[in-house]
C-alpha positions as CSV (number, residue, x, y, z in Angstrom):
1,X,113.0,41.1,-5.0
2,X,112.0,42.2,-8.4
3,X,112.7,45.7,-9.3
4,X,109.3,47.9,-10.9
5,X,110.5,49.3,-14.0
6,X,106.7,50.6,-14.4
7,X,106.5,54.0,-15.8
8,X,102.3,53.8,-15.7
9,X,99.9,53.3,-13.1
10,X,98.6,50.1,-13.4
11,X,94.4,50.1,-12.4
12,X,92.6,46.6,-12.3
13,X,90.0,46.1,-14.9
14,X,88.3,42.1,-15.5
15,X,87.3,43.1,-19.2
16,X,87.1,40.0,-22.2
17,X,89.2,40.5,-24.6
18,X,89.7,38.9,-27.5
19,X,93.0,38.0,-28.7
20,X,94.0,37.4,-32.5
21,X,97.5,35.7,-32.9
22,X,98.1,35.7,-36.7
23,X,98.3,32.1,-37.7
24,X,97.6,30.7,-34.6
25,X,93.4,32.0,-34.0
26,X,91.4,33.6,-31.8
27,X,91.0,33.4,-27.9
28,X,88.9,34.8,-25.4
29,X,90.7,36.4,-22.6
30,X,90.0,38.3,-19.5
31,X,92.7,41.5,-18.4
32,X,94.0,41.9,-14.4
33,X,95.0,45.2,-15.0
34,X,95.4,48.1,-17.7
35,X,97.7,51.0,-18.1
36,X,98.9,54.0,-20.7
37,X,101.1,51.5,-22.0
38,X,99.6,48.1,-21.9
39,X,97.6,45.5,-20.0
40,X,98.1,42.0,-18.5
41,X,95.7,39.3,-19.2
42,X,95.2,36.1,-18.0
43,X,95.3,33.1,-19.7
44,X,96.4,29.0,-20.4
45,X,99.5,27.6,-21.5
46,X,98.3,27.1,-24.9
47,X,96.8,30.6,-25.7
48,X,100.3,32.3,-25.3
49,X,101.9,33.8,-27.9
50,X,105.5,33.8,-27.1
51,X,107.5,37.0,-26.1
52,X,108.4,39.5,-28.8
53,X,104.8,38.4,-30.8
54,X,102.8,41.3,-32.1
55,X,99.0,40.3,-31.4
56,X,95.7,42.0,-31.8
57,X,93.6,42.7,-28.9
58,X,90.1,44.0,-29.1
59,X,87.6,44.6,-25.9
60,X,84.0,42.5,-26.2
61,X,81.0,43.0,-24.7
62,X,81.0,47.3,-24.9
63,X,77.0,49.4,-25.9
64,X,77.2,51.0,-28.7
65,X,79.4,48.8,-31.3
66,X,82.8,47.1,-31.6
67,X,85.6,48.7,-30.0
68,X,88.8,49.3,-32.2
69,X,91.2,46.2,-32.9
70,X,94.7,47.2,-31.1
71,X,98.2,45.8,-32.1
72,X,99.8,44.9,-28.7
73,X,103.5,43.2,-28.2
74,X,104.1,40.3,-25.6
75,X,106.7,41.3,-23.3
76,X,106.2,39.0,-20.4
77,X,104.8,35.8,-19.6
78,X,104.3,34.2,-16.2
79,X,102.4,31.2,-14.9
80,X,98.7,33.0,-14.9
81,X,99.3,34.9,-18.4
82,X,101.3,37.5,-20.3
83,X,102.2,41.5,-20.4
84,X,101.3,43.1,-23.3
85,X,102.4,46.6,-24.3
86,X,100.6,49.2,-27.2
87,X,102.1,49.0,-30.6
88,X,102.1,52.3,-32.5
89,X,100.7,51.4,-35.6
């Protein structure tokens, strides 16, 4: 059994995101879950950066403008997507 090293609630959210992997382009994802400290989105094979990447994540589809771009880390991949954590800029 995997051990929960969580230090935030995790709360489920289906948001499209789009992700920016310098170099590689743009994708748009959708999260599983959010939390103080990151989020975990879905996605394929070939729109995974690998672990340790810095990417920018930025919510779509919100009234009232763009929401701000955020600098997220990959920590974790698995077979439906990867963990990302907050970056301080």
């Amino acid at each position: 059994m995997e051990k929960n090293n969580r230090k935030h609630v995790r709360t489920k959210l289906r948001a499209a995101v789009k992700l920016t992997q310098p170099g590689v382009g743009d994708f748009t994802l959708h999260t599983r879950d959010i939390s103080d400290s990151g989020a975990y989105v879905f996605c394929e094979p070939g729109s995974r950066a690998p672990v340790g990447n810095v990417v920018e994540v930025q919510v779509q589809g919100l009234p009232g403008g763009d929401a701000p771009v955020v600098r997220m880390r990959v920590v974790r991949l698995d077979d439906t997507g990867m963990g990302l954590e907050f970056v301080d800029s």
